[in-house]
C-alpha positions in Angstrom: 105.3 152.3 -59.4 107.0 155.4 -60.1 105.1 158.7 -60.0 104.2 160.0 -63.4 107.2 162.0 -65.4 106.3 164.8 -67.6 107.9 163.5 -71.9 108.2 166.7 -74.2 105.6 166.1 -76.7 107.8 167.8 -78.8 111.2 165.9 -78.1 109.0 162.7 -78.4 107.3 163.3 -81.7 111.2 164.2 -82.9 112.7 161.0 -81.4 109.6 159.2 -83.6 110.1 160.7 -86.0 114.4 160.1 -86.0 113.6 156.6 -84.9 111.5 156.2 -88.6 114.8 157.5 -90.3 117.1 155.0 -88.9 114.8 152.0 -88.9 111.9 152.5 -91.4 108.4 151.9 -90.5 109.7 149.4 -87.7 111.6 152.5 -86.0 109.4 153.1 -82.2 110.3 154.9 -79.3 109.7 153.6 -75.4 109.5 155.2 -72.0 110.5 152.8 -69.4 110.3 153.8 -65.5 112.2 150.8 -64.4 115.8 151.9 -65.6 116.5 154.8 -63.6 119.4 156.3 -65.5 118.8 155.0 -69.1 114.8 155.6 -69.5 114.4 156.5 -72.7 114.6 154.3 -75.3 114.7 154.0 -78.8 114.3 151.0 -81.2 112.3 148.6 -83.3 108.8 147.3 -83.3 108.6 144.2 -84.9 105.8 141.2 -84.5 105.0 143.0 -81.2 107.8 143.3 -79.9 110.5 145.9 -78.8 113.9 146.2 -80.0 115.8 148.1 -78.2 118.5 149.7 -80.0 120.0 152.3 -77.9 119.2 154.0 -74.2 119.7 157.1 -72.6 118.5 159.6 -69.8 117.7 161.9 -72.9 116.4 160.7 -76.5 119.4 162.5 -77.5 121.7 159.9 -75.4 119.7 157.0 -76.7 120.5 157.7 -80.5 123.8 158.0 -79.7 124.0 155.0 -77.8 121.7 153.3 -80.9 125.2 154.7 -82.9 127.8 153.3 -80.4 125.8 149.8 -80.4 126.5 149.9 -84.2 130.3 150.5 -83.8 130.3 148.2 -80.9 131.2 150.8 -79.0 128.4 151.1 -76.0 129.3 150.8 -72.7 125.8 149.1 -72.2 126.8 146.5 -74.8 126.2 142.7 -73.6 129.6 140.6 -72.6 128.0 137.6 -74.8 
């Protein structure tokens, strides 16, 4: 496990906060540790489950991923 990396309270409570904008009550925010370069993540919570719609080293870079995706523009886009 990866040792423990200090999240902005601030920068979180914005990215909630952004995420509930763009997706409703559904819109969530994660951390994950296991994607080096891409670990914060921003999405939707549905039936238990996270969405992910966009990824970034920032939360900034995960909304605008979240916006590429849209556009089909993301370079983390799935081939299939």
């Amino acid at each position: 496990m990866l040792s423990p990396v200090w999240i902005d309270d601030v920068d979180a409570e914005a990215a909630i906060a952004e995420s509930k904008r763009l997706w409703g009550p559904d819109g969530a925010v994660s951390y994950a540790d296991e994607y080096p370069h891409s670990r914060c993540l921003v999405g939707e919570l549905k039936s238990g489950r996270f969405w992910i719609r966009g990824r970034g080293s920032s939360w900034k870079a995960a909304f605008a991923d979240a916006e590429a995706r849209k556009i089909k523009a993301s370079r983390r886009r799935a081939a299939h």
